[in-house]
N, C-alpha and C positions, 0 to 999 in steps of 0.2 A: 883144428878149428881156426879159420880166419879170424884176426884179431882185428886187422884195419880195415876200414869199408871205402872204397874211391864212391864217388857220386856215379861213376854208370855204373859200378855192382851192390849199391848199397841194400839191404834189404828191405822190402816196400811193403808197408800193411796197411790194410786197411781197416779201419777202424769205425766202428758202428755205435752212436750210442742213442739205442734206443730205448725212448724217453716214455712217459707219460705219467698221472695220475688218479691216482684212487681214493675214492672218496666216501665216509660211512655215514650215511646218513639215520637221524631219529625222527625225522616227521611221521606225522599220523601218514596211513595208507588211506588214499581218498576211496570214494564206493567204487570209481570206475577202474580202483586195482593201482592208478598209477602213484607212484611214491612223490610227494612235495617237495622234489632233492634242492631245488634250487638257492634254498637257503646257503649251501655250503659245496662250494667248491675254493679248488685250486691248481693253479698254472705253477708248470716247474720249469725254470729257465737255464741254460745253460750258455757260457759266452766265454770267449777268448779274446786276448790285447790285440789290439789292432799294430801293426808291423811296419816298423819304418824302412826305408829302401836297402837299411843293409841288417834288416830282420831282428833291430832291437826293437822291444815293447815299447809304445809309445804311453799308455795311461790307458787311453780309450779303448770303449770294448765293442764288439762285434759279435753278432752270435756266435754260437760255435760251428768250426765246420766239419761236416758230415764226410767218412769217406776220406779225410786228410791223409796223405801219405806220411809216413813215421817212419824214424830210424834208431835201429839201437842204440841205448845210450842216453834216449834223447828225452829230454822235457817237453812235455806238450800241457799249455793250456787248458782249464776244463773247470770254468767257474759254475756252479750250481747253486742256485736260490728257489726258492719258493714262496710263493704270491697268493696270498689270500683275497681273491677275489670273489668270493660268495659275501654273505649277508649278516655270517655269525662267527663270533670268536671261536680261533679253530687252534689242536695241535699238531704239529706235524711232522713226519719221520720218511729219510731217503732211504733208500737202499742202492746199491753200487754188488753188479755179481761181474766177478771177474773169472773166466776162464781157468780152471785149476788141474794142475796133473801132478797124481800121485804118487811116489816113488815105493815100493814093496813096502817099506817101512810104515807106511803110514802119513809122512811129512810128503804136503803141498806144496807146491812151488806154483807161484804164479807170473805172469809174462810182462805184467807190469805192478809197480806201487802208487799205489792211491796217495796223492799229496793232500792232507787233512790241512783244515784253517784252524791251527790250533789257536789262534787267538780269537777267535770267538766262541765266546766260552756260551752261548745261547746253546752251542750243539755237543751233545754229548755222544761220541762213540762207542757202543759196544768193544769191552774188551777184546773179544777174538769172534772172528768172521763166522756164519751158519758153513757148515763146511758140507763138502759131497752132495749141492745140491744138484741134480736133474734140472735139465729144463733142456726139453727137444733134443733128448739125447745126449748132451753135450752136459759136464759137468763144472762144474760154479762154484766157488768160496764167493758169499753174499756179503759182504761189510754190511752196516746201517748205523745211522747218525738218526739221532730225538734230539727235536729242539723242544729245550724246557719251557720255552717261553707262550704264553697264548697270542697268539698272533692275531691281531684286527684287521678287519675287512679294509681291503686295498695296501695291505700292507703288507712285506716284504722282508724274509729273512737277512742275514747276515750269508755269505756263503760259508756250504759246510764242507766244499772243497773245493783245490783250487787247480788239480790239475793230477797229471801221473808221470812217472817216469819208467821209460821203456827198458827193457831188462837188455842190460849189454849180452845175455848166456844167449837170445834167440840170434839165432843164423839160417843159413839157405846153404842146402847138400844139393843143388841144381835139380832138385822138384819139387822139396815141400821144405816150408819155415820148419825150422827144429827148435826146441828150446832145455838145455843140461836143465838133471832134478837133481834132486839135494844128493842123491847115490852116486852120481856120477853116468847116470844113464842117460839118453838123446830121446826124446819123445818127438815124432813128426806132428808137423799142424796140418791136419791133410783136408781140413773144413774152412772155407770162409768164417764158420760161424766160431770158429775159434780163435778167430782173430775181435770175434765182438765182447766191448761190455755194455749191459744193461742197468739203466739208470730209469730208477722211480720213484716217487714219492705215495705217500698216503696220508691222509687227515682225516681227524677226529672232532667233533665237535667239543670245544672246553666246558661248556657249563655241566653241572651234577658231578664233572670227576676234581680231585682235588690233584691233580698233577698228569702231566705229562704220559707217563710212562701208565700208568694205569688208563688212563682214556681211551690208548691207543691197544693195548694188549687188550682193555674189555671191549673192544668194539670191535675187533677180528679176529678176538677168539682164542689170545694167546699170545704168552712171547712169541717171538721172532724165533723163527727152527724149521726145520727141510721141510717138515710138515704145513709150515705157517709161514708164510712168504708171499712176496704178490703176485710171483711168478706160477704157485701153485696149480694154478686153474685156467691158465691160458690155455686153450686149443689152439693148437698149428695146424692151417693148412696150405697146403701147394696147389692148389687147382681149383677151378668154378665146382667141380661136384664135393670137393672135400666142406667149400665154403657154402655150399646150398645147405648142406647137412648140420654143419656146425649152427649155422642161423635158427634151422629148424629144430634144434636141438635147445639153442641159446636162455636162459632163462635172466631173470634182472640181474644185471652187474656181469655179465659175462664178460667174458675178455676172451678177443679171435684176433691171433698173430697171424700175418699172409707172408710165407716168404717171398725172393724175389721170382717176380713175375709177373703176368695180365689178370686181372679179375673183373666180375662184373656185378654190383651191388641193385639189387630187387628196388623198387620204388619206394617200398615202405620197412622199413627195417622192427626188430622187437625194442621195446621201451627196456631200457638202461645198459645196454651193450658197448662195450670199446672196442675197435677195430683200428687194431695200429701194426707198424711197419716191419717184421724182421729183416728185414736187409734194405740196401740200398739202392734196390729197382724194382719198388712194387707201384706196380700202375694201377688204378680202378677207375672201371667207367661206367657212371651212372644213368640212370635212364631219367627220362624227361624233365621228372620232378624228382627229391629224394623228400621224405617222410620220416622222423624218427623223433623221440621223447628222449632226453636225458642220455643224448648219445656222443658219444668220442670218436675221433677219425685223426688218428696220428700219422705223420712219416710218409704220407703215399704221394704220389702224382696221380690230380684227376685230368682226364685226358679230354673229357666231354664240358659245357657249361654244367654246372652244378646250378641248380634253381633249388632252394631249400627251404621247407616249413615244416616247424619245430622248435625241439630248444636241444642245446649240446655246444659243445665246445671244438673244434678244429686247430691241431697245432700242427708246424712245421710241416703244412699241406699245401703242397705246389698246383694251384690251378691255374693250367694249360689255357683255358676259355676264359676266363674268369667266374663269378659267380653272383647269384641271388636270393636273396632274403625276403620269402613271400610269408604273410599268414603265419604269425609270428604266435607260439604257443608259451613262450619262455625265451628269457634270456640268452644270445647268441655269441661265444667270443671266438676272434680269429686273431691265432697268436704266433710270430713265427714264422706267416704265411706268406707266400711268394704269390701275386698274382698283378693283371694291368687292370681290369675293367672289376668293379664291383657297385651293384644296386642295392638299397635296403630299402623296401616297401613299408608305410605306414605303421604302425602297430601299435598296443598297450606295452609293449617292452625291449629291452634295451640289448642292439647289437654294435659287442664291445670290438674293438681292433687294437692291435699292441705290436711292436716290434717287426710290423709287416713291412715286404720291401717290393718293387717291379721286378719283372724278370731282367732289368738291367743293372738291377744292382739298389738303387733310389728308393728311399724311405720313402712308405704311403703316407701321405699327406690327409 
């Protein structure tokens, strides 16, 4: 096994952290079916030190970035917080599933380590990781962190991590990353997607529960376990007919992963759906107007102007045209997002922007 790496053989991953948000909501259900969610959401951020010319941290942060090439050995950035921007005091809990390959025995080995804030004591780690989980074929040791604390609307955790370091055992046999398991065996990486981890959070409304850790196990049903996870109930799809069906199938709170590829999203989507990114080239291109209640759209490039009325939130979504905010139904945030031109038309309610930048780089003003 190659011990030292020159910079033209070094080996290059890429890395995906796809992100988003889940949210439980307790509002009454109005006559017309739709849920009162807006009381309670929240935005999950993640960010890296901004690099001086000979690539020490300087202080300042930058979002994170997507797709960064990495190298054995190496520490990479990966600050994580969570943002209570709904309207009630909320709890809240990340999940981190990292890529695991098991050796006969039983013992996991994973491709990178989680670098915990152990000094903020707000979060508290689960002892040992949900282990053997599934998601897309592809199996996961989940870590998760509970912040004890109730966290007030507009207000912002501590981070509950601060980054990873890459496991010096992965190498390249000149056609797939490899990475030794605890026996002594070679496992190839023969998927992109196992070069990905996924990062998400969840929140709980605080009032009625007396802590933390109960609010959030009673409101999804359960500790944390292969069974009870966020990643449970994602539908994957690869294609315009896998994603017509999943839509049609979709009920409140669904979650539809696209990997990479073209898609095309319907004018009107179903009320409370998440549609976020598994890789790092999904395009969607919507039609004239988009229409949806209580809806997420994470990770993607839209390729068309986006004109939208409703309410939902948009993070880390690159629009190509720019976009517009008609016919305002609920609260609108765009966080994360890459865009030059944006309208917000009149309304009873408030469309929020954070951390948005031009396609040149230049903070939205």
């Amino acid at each position: 096994m190659k011990r030292s790496f020159l910079l033209t053989i070094a080996i290059v991953l890429s890395l995906v952290a796809v992100t988003g948000t889940l949210a439980y909501f307790t509002d009454q259900i109005q006559a017309d079916g739709i849920v009162a969610s807006g009381n309670l959401s929240i935005l999950q951020h993640e960010y890296e030190y901004v690099k001086d010319a000979n690539g020490a941290p300087t202080g300042a942060l930058q979002p994170y970035t997507q797709g960064q090439v990495i190298y054995p050995g190496s520490d990479i950035d990966k600050i994580v917080t969570v943002e209570n921007n709904g309207k009630n005091v909320a709890y809240v809990r990340t999940f981190v599933a990292v890529p695991a390959y098991y050796a006969a025995d039983g013992t996991s080995t994973n491709w990178i380590t989680l670098k915990r804030n152990d000094s903020a004591s707000e979060w508290v780690w689960a002892d040992q990781p949900i282990p053997n989980v599934k998601i897309d074929g592809i199996t996961y040791d989940v870590y998760y962190a509970t912040n004890t604390n109730q966290l007030s609307p507009k207000e912002t955790t501590q981070p509950c991590m601060l980054g990873y370091h890459v496991d010096e055992q992965v190498d390249y046999n000149g056609t797939n990353y490899t990475i030794k398991l605890s026996d002594g065996s070679e496992v190839a990486l023969t998927s992109d997607r196992e070069l990905m981890i996924l990062v998400t959070s969840e929140a709980s409304q605080a009032i009625v529960f007396e802590n933390a850790e109960e609010a959030l196990n009673v409101s999804y049903g359960g500790e944390p376990a292969v069974d009870r996870n966020p990643w449970q109930t994602v539908v994957v799809v690869k294609n315009n007919s896998e994603l017509a069906k999943a839509l049609e199938d979709a009920s409140y709170d669904a979650h539809i992963g696209l990997k990479d590829g073209s898609y095309t999203l319907p004018a009107e989507l179903p009320n409370g759906i998440r549609v976020m990114a598994l890789g790092l080239n999904v395009e969607v291109t919507l039609q004239n107007s988009l229409y949806a209640y209580d809806f997420e759209l994470d990770g993607v490039t839209v390729t068309n102007k986006m004109v939208f009325s409703g309410h939902g939130s948009f993070q880390e979504v690159t629009f190509k045209q720019g976009w517009e905010v008609t016919q305002l139904n609920g609260d609108v945030q765009f966080d994360s997002c890459v865009y030059d031109t944006a309208l917000v038309d009149a309304g009873a309610y408030t469309v929020t922007q954070t951390n948005n930048t031009k396609t040149d780089g230049t903070p939205v003003i």
